[in-house]
C-alpha positions in Angstrom: -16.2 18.5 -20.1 -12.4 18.1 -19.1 -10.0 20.4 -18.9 -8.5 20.8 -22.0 -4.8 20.9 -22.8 -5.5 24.5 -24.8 -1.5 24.7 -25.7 -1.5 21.4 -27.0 -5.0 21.5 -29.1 -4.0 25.0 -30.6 -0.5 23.2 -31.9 -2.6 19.9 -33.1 -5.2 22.4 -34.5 -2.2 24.3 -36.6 -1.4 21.2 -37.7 -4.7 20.7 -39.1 -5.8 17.8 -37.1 -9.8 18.1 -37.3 -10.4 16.4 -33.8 -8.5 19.4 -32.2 -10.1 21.9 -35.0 -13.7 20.3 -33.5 -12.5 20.2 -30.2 -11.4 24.1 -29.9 -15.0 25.1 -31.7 -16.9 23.3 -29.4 -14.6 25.2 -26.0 -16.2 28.2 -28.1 -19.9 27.1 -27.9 -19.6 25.9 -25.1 -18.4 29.2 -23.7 -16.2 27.3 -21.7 -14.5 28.6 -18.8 -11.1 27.6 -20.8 -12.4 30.1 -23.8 -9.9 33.3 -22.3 -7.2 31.2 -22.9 -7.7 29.7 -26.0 -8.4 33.0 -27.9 -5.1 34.1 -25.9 -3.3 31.2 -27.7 -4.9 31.8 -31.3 -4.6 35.6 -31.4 -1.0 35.6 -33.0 -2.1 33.0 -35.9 -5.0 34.6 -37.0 -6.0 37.3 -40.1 -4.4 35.6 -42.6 -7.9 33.6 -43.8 -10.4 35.9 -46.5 -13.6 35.2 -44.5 -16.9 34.7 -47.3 -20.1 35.0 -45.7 -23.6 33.7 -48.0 -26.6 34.6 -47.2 -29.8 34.6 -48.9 -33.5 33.7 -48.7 -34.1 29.8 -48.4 -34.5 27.8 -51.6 -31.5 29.8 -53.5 -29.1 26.9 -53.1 -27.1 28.3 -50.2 -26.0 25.2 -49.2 -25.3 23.8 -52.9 -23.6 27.1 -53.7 -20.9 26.4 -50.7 -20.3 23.2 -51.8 -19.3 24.1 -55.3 -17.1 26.7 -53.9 -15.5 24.5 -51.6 -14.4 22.2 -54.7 -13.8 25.0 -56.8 -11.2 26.3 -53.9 -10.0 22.9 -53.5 -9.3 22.9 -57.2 -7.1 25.5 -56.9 -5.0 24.3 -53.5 -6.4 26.0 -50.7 -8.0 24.6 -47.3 -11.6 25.5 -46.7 -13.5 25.9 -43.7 -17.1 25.9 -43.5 -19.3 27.5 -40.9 -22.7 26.5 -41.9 -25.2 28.5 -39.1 -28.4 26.3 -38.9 -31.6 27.2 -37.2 -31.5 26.1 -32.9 -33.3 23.2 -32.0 -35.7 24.7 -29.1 -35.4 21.5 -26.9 -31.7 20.7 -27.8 -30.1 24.2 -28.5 -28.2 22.0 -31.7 -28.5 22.5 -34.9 -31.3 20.7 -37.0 -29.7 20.8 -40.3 -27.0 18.9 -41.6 -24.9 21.1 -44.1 -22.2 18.7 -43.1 -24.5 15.5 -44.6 -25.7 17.1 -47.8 -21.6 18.3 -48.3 -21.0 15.1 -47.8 -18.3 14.4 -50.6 -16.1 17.0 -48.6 -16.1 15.1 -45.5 -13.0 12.9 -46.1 -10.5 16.0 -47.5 -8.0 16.8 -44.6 -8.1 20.1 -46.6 -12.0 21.1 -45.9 -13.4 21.5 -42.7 -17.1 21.7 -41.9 -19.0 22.7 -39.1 -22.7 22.9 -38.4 -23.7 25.7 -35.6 -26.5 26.4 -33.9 -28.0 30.1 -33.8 -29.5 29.2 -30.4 -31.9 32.3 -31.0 -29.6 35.0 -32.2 -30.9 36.9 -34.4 -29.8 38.1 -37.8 -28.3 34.5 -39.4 -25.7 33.9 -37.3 -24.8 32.2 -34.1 -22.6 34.8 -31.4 -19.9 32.2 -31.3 -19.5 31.9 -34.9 -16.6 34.9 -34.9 -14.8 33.0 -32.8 -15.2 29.8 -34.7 -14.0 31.7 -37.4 -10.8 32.6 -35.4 -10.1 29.1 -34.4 -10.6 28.0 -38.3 -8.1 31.1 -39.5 -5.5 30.1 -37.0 -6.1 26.5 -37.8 -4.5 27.3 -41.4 -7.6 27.8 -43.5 -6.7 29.8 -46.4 -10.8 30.5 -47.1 -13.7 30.5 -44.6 -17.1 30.2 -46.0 -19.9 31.3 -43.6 -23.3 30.4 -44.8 -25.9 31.9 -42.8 -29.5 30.8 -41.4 -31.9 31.4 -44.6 -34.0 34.2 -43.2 -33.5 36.4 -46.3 -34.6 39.7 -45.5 -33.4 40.4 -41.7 -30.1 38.7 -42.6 -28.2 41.6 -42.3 -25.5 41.3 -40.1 -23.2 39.2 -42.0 -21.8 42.2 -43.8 -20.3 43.1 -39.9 -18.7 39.6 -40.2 -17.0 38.9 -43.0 -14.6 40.1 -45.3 -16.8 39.7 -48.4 -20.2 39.4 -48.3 -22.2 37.5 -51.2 -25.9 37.3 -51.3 -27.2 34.7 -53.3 -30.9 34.9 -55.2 -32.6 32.6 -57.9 -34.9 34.1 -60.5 -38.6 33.9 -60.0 -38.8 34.2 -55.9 -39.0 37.5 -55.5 -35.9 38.0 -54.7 -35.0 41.0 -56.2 -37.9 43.5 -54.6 -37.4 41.5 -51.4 -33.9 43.0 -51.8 -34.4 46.8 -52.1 -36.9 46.7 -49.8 -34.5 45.1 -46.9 -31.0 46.8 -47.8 -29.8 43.4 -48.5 -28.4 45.9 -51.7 -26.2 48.2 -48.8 -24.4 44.7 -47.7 -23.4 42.7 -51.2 -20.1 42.9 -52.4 -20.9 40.1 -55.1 -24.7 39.3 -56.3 -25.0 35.3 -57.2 -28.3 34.5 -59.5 -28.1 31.1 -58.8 -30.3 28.8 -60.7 -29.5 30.5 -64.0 -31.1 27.8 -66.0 -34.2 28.7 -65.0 -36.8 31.3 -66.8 -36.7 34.7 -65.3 -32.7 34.7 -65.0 -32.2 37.3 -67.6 -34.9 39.2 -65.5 -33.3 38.8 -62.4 -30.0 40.4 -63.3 -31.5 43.2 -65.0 -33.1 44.1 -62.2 -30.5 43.9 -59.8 -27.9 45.7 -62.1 -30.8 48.5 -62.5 -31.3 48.3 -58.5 -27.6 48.8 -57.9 -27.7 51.2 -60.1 -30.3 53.9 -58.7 -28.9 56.5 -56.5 -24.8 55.5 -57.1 -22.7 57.7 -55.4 -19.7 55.5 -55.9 -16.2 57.3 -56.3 -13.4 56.5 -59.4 -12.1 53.6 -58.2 -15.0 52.3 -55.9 -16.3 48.7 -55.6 -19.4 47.9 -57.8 -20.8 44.6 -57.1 -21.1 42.9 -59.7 -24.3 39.9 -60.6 -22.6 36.6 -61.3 -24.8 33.9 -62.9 -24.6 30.5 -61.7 -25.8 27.0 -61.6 -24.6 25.7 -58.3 -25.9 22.2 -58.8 -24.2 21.2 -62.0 -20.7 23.6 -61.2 -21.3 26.4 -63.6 -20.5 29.4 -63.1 -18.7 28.8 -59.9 -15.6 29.9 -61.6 -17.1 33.4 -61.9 -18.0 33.6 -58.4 -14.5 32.5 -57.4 -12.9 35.7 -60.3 -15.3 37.9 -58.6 -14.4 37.0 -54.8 -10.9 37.2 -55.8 -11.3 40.7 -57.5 -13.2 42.1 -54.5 -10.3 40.6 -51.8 -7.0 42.3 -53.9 -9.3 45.3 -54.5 -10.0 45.4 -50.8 -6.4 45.1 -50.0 -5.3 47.6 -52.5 -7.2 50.3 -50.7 -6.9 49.3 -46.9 -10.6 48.5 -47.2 -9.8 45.2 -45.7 -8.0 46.1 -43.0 -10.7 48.4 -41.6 -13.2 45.9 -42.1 -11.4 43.7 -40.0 -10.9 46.8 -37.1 -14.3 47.1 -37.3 -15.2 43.5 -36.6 -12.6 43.6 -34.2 -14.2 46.6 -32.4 -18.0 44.7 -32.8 -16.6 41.6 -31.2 -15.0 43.1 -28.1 -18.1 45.1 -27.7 -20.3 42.7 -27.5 -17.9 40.9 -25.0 -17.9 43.3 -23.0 -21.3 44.1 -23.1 -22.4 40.7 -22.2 -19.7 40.7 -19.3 -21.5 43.7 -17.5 -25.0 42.3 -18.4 -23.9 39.5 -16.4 -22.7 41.2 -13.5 -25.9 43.2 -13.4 -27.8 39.5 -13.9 -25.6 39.1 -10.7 -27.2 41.7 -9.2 -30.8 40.8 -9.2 -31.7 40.1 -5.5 -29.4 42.4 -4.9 -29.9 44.8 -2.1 -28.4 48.1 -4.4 -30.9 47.0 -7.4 -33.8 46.4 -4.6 -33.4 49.7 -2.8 -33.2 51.6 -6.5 -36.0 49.4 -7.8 -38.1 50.4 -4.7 -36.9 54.4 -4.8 -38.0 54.8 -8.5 -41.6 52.9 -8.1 -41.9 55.4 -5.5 -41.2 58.3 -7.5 -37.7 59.5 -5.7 -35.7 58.5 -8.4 -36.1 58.0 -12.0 -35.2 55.0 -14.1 -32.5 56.8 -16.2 -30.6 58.0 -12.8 -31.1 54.5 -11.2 -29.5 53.1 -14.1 -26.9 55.1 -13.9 -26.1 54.5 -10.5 -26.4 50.4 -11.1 -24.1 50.6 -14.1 -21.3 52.8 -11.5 -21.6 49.8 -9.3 -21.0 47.2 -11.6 -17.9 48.9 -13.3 -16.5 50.0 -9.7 -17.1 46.3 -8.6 -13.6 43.9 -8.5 -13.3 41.9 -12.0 
């Protein structure tokens, strides 16, 4: 890939121009060499979009369920982005679903913008560039970004570090709702969607949640309680709700610096896991190595043990020049 002009795309991408918007996302996934400097250049236009991650076991409507939000937002004159996390292709690495085909009556508003990514393995719903795809659609004026996660119900967990407000989405008469105690997919929702509302078992399913987040409360005066919105995603009901309920939980979050330490704490995950895989690298660097050799060889002889080797690798990595 050429060098890009990262100045110039950052100032197209503010503008909203969706080739630079694409362009800047793919730098990210690429994890191109340029990626330093382009978070550089976004940093300063950045926090101002509330980030709404979905997740839920496949079949809910995931997928249906963002694209009634995304007209529902649109409704109400805001620009959408849409991170839509798709299971890796194991030859490619790309994504083999196409949220972007089945949202298809978005794709020619200048005011969405939708992007398919690739987990590429990662574990937990969601790809390890998508916080900085986030970033780039934040800074590229998006007003609401909708993350909708690989559906791998139960170990998708780690949306809750990533967004702002977390919704988990369930439809009556899969199990959901014992799937969901039993994973602490409960600990993570800030708004419960039974989607699929039409269908028998509805009335079932919400009682059940409200019962589940119920048992053991310990919530404060003045504490969130996630509420269980109804919906039918396919035919646009309900997705007013969901909207009152996402816009309850983002002033209540404000209101009580709630967001702003959500965001620190994001902050803080995402430099650590830059860092981290910085010095994983250097120690991948190492391998063939005649330091990691001689320790390798010291502790399979019993002179050293693996803790104190470690040790001693990790001070020669973080005393080596950048």
């Amino acid at each position: 890939m050429a060098t890009a002009d990262v100045p110039e795309l950052v100032a197209a991408a503010r503008q909203g121009r969706p080739r630079a918007v694409a362009r800047l996302i793919s730098l990210v996934e690429g994890a191109s060499p340029q990626l330093r400097e382009v978070m550089a250049a976004l940093a300063p236009h950045t926090g101002n979009a509330h980030v709404i991650g979905l997740t839920g076991s496949p079949g809910v409507g995931k997928s249906t369920s963002t694209s009634a939000l995304v007209t529902a937002y649109r409704r109400a004159g805001k620009r959408v982005g849409v991170l839509a996390v798709d299971p890796s292709s194991p030859f490619s690495g790309g994504a083999l679903l196409g949220d972007r085909v089945r949202m298809g009556e978005h794709a020619s508003d200048p005011g969405v913008y939708i992007r398919s990514m690739a987990t590429r393995g990662h574990l937990g719903g969601l790809s390890w560039a998508a916080p900085q795809a986030v970033r780039v659609l934040d800074a590229a004026g998006c007003d609401v970004v909708l993350v909708e996660t690989v559906g791998v119900g139960q170990s998708e967990v780690e949306i809750a570090s990533q967004a702002d407000t977390s919704v988990v989405l369930l439809a009556p008469g899969m199990g959901d709702g014992i799937q969901a105690a039993k994973a602490g997919i409960l600990e993570i929702g800030d708004v419960f969607v039974v989607n699929k509302a039409d269908r028998d078992g509805a009335d079932a399913t919400v009682r059940e949640l409200n019962h589940m987040l119920g048992l053991g409360e310990a919530r404060a005066p003045g504490d969130w309680r996630p509420p269980v919105v109804r919906s039918v995603a396919a035919r646009g009901e309900g997705v007013e709700d969901v909207v009152e309920a996402l816009g309850k939980h983002l002033a209540w979050m404000e209101e009580r610096g709630v967001l702003a330490e959500r965001r620190r704490k994001r902050a803080a995950h995402e430099v650590e896991t830059i860092a981290v895989t910085a010095l994983r690298e250097r120690i991948g660097d190492l391998r063939g190595d005649r330091r990691l050799d001689a320790l390798a060889g010291r502790v399979a002889a019993g002179e050293l043990d693996p803790y104190a080797a470690a040790d001693e690798l990790v001070a020669g990595v973080t005393d080596a020049p950048g």
